[in-house]
TIROVEX-925062 format. One record per residue (C-alpha): residue in three letters; x, y, z. Coordinates in nm, 4 decimals. Layout:
 rest       xx       yy       zz
  ALA        X        Y        Z
...
END
This chain:
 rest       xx       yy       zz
  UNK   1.4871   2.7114  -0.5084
  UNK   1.2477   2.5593  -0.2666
  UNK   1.3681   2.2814  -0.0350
  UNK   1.2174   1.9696  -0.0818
  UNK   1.0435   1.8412   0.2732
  UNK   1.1233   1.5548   0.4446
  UNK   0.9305   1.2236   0.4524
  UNK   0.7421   1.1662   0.7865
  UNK   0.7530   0.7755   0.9422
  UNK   0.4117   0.6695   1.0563
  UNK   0.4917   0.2793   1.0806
  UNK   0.5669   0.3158   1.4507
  UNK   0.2527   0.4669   1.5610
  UNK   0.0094   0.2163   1.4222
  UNK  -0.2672   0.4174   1.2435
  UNK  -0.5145   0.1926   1.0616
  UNK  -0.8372   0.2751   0.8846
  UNK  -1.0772   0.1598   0.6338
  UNK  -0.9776   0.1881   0.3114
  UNK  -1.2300   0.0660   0.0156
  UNK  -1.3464  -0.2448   0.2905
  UNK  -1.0207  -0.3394   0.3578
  UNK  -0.7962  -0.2485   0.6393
  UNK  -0.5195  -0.0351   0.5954
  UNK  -0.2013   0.1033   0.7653
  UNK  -0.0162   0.4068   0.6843
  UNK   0.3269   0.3880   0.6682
  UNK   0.4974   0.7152   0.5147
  UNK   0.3712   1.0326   0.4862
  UNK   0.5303   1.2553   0.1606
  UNK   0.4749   1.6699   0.2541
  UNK   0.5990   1.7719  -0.0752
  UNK   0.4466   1.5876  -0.2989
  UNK   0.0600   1.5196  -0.0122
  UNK   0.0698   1.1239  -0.0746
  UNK   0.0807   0.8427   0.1647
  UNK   0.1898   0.5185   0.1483
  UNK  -0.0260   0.2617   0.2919
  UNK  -0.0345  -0.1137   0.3086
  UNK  -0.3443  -0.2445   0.1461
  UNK  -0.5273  -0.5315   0.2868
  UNK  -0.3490  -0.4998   0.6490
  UNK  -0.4840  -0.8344   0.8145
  UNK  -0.4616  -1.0885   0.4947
  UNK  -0.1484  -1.2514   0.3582
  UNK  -0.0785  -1.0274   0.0632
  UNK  -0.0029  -0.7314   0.1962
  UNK   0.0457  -0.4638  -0.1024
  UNK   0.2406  -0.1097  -0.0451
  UNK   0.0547   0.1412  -0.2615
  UNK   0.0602   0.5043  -0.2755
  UNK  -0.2165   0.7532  -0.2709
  UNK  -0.3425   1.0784  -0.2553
  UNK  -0.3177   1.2343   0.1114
  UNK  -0.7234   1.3879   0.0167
  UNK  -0.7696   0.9979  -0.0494
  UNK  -0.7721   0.8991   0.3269
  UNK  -1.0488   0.9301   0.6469
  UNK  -1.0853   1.2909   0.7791
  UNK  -0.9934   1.1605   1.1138
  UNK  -0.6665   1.0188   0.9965
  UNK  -0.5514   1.3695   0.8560
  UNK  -0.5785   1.5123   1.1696
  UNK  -0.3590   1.2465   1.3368
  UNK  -0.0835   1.2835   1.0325
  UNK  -0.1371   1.6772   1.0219
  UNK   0.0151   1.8189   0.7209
  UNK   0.1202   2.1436   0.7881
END
């Protein structure tokens, strides 16, 4: 049976990015399942937590959270 990779904290290294014109952080990176959770709408005063695809997010972002 395959082990199940750990998830990888991202909160403390402060990537943002641009995210359907709204600002974005990522906060948790999944390797066994490739999503990320991100909160939506960084700057305003509803900040949501949603997760998404890791192919969802800026080229230059995947090569800061490097999957493999």
């Amino acid at each position: 049976m395959a082990k199940k990779k750990k998830s990888i904290d991202l909160s403390l290294r402060e990537i943002l990015f641009s995210l359907e014109e709204t600002t974005s952080k990522a906060i948790r990176f999944y390797p066994h399942n490739m999503t990320v959770d991100i909160f939506y709408d960084y700057y305003s005063t509803k900040k949501q937590l949603k997760n998404i695809p890791f192919a969802h997010i800026p080229k230059n972002i995947k090569k800061i959270i490097k999957p493999n």
